[in-house]
C-alpha positions as CSV (number, residue, x, y, z in Angstrom):
1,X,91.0,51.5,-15.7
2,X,91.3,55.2,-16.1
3,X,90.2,57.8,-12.9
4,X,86.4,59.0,-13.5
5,X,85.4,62.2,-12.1
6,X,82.4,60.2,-11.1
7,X,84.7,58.0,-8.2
8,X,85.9,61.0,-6.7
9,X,85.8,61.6,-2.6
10,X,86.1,64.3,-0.7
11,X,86.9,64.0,2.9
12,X,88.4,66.0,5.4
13,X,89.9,66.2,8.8
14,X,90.5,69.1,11.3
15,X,94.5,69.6,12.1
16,X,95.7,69.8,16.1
17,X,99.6,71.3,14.2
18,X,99.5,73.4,10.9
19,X,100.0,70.8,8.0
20,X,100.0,67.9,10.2
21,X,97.9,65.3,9.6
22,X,96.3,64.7,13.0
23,X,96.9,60.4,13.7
24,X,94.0,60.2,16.2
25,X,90.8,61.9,15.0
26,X,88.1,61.0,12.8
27,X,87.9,62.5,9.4
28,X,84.1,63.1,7.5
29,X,83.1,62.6,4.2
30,X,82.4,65.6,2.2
31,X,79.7,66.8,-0.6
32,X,80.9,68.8,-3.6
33,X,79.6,69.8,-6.7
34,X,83.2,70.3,-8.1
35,X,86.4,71.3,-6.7
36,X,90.0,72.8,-8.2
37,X,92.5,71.8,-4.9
38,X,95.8,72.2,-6.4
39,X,99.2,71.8,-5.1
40,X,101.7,73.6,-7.6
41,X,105.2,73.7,-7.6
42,X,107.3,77.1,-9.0
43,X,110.8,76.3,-10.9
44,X,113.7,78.5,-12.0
45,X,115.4,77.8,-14.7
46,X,119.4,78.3,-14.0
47,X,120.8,81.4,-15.3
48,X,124.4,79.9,-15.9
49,X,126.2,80.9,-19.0
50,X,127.9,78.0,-20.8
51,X,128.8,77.5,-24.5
52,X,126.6,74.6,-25.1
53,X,123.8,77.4,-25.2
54,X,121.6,74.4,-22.9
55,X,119.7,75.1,-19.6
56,X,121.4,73.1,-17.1
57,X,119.3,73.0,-14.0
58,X,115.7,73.4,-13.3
59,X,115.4,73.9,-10.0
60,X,111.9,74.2,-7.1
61,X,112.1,77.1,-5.7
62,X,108.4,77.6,-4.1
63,X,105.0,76.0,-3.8
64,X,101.4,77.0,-3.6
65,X,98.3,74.4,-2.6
66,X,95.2,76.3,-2.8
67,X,91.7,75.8,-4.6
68,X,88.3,75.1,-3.6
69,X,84.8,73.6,-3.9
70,X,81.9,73.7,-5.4
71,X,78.7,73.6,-3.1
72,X,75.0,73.0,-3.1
73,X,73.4,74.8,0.0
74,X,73.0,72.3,2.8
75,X,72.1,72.4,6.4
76,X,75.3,71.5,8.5
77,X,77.3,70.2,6.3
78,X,79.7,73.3,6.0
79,X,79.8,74.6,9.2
80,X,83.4,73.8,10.3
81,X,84.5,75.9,7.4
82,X,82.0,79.0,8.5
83,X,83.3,78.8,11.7
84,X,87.2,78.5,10.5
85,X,86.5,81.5,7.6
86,X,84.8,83.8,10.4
87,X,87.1,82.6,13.5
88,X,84.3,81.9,15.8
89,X,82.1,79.0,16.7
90,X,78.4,78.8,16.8
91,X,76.8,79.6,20.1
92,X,74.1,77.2,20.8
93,X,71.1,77.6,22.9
94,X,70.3,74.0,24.2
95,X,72.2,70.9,22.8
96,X,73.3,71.4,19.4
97,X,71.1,74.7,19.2
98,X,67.8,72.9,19.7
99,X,65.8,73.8,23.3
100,X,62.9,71.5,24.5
101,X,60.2,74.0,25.5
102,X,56.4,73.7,26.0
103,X,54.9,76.7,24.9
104,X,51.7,79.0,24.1
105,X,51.5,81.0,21.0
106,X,49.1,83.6,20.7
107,X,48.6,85.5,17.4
108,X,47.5,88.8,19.4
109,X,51.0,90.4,19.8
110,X,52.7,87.8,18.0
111,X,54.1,86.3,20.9
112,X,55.4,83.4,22.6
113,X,55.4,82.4,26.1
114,X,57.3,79.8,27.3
115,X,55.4,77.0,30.3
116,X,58.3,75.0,30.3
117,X,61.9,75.6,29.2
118,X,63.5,78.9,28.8
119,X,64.4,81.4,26.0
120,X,68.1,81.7,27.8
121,X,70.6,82.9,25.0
122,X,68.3,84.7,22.0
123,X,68.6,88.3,21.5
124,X,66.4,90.6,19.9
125,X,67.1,90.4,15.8
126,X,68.0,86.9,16.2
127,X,66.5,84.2,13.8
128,X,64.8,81.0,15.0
129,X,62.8,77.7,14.0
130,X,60.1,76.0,15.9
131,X,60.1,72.3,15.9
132,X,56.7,70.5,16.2
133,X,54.9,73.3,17.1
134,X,52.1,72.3,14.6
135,X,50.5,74.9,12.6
136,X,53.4,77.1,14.1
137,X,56.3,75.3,13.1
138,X,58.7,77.1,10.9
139,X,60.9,80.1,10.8
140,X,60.9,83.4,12.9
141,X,62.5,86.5,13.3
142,X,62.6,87.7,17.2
143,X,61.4,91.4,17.3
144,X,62.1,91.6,20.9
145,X,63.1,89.1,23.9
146,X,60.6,90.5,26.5
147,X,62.2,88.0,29.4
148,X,63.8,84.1,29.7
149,X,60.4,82.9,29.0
150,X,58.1,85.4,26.5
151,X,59.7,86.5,23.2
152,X,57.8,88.9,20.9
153,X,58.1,87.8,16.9
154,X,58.8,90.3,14.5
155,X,55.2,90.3,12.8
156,X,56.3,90.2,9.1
157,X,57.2,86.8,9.9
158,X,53.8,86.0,12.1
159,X,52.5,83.4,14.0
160,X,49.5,81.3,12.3
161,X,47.2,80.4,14.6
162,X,47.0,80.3,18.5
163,X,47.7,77.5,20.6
164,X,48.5,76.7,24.3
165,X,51.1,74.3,26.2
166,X,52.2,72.8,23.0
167,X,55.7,70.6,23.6
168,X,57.8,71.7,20.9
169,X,61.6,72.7,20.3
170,X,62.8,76.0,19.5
171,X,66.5,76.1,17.5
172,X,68.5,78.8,17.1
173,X,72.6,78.8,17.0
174,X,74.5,82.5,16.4
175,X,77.6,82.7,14.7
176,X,79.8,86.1,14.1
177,X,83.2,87.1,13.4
178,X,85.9,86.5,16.2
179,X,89.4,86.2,16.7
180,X,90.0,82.8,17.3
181,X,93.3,80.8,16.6
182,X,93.1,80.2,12.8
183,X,92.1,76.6,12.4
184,X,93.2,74.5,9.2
185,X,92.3,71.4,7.7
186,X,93.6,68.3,5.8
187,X,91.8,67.8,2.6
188,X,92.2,64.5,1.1
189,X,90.9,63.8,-2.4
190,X,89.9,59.9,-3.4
191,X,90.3,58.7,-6.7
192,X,88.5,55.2,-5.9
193,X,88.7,53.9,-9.5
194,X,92.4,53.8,-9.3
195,X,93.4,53.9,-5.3
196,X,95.1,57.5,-6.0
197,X,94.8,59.5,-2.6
198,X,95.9,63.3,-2.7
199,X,96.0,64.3,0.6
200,X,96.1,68.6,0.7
201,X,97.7,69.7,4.5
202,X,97.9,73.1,6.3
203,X,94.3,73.9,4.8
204,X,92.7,77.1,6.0
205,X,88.7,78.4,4.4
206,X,89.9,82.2,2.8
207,X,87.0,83.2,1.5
208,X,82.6,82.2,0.9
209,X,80.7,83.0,-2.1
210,X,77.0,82.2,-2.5
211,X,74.8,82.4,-5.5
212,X,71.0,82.9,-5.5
213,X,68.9,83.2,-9.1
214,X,65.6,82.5,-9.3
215,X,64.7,79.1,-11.1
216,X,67.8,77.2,-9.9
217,X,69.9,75.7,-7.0
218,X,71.1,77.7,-4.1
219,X,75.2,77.1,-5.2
220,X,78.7,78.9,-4.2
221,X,81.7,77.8,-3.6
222,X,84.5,78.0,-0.4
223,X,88.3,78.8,-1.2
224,X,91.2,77.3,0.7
225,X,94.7,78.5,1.1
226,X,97.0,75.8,2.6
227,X,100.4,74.6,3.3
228,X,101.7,71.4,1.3
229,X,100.3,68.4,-0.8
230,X,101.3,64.2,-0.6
231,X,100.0,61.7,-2.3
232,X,100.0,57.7,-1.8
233,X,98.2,54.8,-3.3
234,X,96.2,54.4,0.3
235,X,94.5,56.5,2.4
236,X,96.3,59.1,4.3
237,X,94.3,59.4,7.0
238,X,94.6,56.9,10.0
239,X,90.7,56.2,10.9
240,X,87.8,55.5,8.0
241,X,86.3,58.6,7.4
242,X,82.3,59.0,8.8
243,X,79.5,59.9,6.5
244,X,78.8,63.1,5.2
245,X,75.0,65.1,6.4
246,X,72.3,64.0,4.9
247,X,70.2,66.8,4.6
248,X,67.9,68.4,1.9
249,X,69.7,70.8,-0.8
250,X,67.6,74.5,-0.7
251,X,67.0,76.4,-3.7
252,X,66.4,80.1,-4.3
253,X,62.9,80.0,-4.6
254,X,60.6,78.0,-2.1
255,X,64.1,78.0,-0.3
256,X,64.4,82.1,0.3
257,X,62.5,83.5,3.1
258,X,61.3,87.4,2.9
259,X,64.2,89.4,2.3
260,X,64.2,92.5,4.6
261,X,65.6,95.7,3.8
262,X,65.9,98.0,7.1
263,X,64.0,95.2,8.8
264,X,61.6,95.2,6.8
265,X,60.2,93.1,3.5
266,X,60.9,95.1,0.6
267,X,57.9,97.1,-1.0
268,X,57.0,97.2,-4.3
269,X,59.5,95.1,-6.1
270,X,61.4,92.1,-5.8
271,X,65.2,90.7,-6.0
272,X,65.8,88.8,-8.8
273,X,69.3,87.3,-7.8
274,X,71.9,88.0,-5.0
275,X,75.4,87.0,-4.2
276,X,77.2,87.2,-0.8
277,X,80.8,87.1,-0.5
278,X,82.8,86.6,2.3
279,X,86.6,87.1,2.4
280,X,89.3,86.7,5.1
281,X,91.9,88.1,3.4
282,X,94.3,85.2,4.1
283,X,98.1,85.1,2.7
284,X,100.6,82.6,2.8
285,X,103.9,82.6,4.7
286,X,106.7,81.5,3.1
287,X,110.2,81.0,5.0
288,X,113.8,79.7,3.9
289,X,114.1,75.7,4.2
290,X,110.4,75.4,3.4
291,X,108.9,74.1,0.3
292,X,104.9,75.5,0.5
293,X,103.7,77.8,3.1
294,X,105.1,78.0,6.8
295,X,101.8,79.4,7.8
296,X,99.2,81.3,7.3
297,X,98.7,85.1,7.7
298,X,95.3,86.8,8.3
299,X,93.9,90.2,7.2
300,X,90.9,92.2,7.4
301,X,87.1,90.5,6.6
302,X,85.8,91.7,3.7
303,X,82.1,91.1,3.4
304,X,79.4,91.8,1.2
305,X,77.6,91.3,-2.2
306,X,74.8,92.3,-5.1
307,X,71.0,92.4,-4.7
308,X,69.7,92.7,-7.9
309,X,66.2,94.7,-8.0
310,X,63.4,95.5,-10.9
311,X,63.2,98.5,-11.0
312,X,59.7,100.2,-9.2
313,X,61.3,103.2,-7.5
314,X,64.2,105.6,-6.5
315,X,64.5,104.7,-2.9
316,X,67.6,102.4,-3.0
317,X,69.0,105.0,-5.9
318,X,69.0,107.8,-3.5
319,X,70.4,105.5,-0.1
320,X,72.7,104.8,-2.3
321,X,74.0,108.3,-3.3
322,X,73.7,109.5,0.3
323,X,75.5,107.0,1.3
324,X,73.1,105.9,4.1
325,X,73.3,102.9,5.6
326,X,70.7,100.0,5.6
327,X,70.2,96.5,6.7
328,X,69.9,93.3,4.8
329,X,69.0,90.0,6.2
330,X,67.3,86.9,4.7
331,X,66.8,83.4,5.6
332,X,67.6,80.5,3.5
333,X,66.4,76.7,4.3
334,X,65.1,73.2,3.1
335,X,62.0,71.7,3.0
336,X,62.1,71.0,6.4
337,X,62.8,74.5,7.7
338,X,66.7,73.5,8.7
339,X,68.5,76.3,7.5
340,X,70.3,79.9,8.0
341,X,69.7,83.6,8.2
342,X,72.7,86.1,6.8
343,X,72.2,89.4,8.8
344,X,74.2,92.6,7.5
345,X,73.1,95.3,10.3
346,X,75.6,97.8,8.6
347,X,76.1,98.1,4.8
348,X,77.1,101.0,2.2
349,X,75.3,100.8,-1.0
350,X,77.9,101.1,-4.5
351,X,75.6,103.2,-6.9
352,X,73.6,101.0,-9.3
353,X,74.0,101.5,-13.2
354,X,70.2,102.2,-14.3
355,X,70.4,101.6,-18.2
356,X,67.6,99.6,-21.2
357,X,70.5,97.4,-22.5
358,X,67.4,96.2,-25.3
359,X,63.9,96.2,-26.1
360,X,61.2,93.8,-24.3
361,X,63.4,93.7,-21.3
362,X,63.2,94.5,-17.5
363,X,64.8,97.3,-16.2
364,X,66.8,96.3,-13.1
365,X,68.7,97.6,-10.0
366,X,71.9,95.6,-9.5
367,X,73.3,96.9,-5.8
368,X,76.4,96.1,-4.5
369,X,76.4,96.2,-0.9
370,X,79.4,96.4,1.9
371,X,79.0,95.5,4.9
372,X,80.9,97.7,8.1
373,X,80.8,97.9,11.7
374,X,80.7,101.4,12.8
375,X,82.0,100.6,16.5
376,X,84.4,97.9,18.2
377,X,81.3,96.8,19.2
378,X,79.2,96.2,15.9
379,X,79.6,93.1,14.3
380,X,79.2,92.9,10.1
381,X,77.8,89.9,10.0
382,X,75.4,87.2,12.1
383,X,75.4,83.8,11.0
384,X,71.7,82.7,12.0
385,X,72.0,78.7,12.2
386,X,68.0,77.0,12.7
387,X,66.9,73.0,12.3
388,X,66.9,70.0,13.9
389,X,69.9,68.8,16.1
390,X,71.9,66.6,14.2
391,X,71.6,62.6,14.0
């Protein structure tokens, strides 16, 4: 039997020691849509004269292991990786992000006041879900947090009807960029059709891109830079690895929320497609006596993307040119509401090309946006994390 592209696994398995595999802990199972995790080997031919006019030595004199994977949007499943790209971890309100709370909702105001339970931990801007909370359940923006047990909504995402001491759940998990200790993972990659295990070590998440177009799949992609590669004819891990999530895959259309543009839903037009990009700026480390990378360096986040507007007005032209800065944020879930927010507080605007490429045709706005933090204290990014706690 040949290998099928069909057998392949995907599991993986945080590292205690760069490009060790760790003996003791459990590895997970991992969904992909496609992946290009490489390890490749750079040789120098010898440079020695002789009259035989033959190369006599080929030798290794450096190696790379990088690549990536393909992804389908999913609640969960790649949230060691956020974490490791934006060196941080999700701060959770509750266990696992999900509060137990007994609440009254009232339309008037847009508010919620908690009976039992507390609002301990949200912050103004911050995006949340509400679990069984009937008519109510589903995702909100938090226009203000008024005290630990009344939050104002922001009314563009409003309350539907009123209700009183209903026992629900609110969820809401925040991640940001941080310093932390760069974490890396072992990759290993299951060909099950013909017991070939390739086992990728020292691997750190460099860089996130995500793709939304109408009409299709949310999809993207995460990069990896790492230190070495072995391969055996068993697994290289020490324990069976645990199933991957099994949540729902989100899509660009019933799966977008409102996008808001200087907190607010645009007006007037909509976005077409977007991409966000999010890059660490990760180098390897090479060092005399080692064959791969010795470590891994980091750099400066680079974060941002394209909105991609019809055309209605000149309003985003003219931010653009003055260079003022706005705000995008947008949520993106399942059909369960489990899901995400991506909140840019700061971004310049790259000047969009307005040109009629052809007849019978839309004329649209395609803005790249950066985002920047103005202070110490700004951050470029939030990482809004809502749903259900995890099985």
């Amino acid at each position: 039997m040949l290998a099928s592209t069909s057998s392949v696994q995907l599991s993986y398995l945080e590292e205690v020691t760069f490009g060790v595999i760790d003996d003791t802990g459990t590895p997970k199972k991992l969904r992909m849509t496609g992946e290009s995790l490489a390890y490749d080997i750079k040789s120098e031919a010898s440079k020695e004269i002789n009259a035989s006019r033959q190369v006599s030595d080929l030798v290794q004199v450096g190696a790379t292991t990088q690549g990536g994977i393909n992804l389908e949007a999913q609640y969960r499943e790649y949230d060691p990786f956020f974490e490791a790209l934006l060196a941080s971890t999700f701060t959770e309100i509750g266990t696992d992000g999900v509060s137990a709370i007994t609440a009254t909702f009232a339309t008037a105001g847009n508010t919620v006041t908690a009976t039992v339970g507390t609002f301990a931990g949200l912050v103004s801007g911050q995006w949340i879900s509400f679990i069984g909370a009937g008519v109510n359940t589903g995702i909100y923006r938090i226009e203000t947090v008024t005290s630990a047990t009344a939050i104002v909504l922001d009314s563009d995402y409003a309350l539907v009807g009123d209700a009183t001491d209903v026992a629900c759940s609110v969820s809401s998990s925040r991640l940001t960029l941080g310093l932390d200790a760069l974490r890396t993972f072992t990759i290993q990659k299951q060909f099950a059709d013909v017991n070939q295990f390739f086992a990728y070590r020292g691997m750190a998440a460099s860089q996130l891109s995500l793709n939304f177009a109408t009409g299709a799949l949310l999809t993207g992609g995460i990069d990896f830079m790492g230190a070495d590669s072995i391969r055996d004819d068993v697994t290289l891990f020490s324990n069976a690895a645990t199933d991957a999530t099994g949540y729902g895959i989100m899509n660009a259309v019933t799966g977008v929320g409102k996008i808001l543009v200087n907190k607010a839903p645009l007006a007037g037009t909509f976005v077409k497609s977007a991409t966000v990009k999010i890059n660490a700026n990760l180098r390897g480390q090479t060092a005399l006596g080692v064959l791969g990378n010795a470590d891994i360096g980091t750099g400066t986040f680079d974060i941002g993307g394209t909105l991609e507007f019809y055309l209605k007005d000149g309003a985003i032209y003219d931010q653009a040119l003055a260079n003022t800065p706005v705000s995008v944020e947008f949520p993106i879930s399942d059909v369960n509401n489990n899901g995400y927010a991506f909140v840019f507080n700061n971004c310049k605007l790259g000047v969009p090309t307005v040109q009629a490429g052809s007849k019978d045709s839309d004329v649209m706005l395609s803005v790249p946006f950066t985002a920047v933090a103005p202070t110490s204290a700004d951050k470029m990014m939030y990482l809004d994390r809502f749903g259900v706690a995890p099985a």
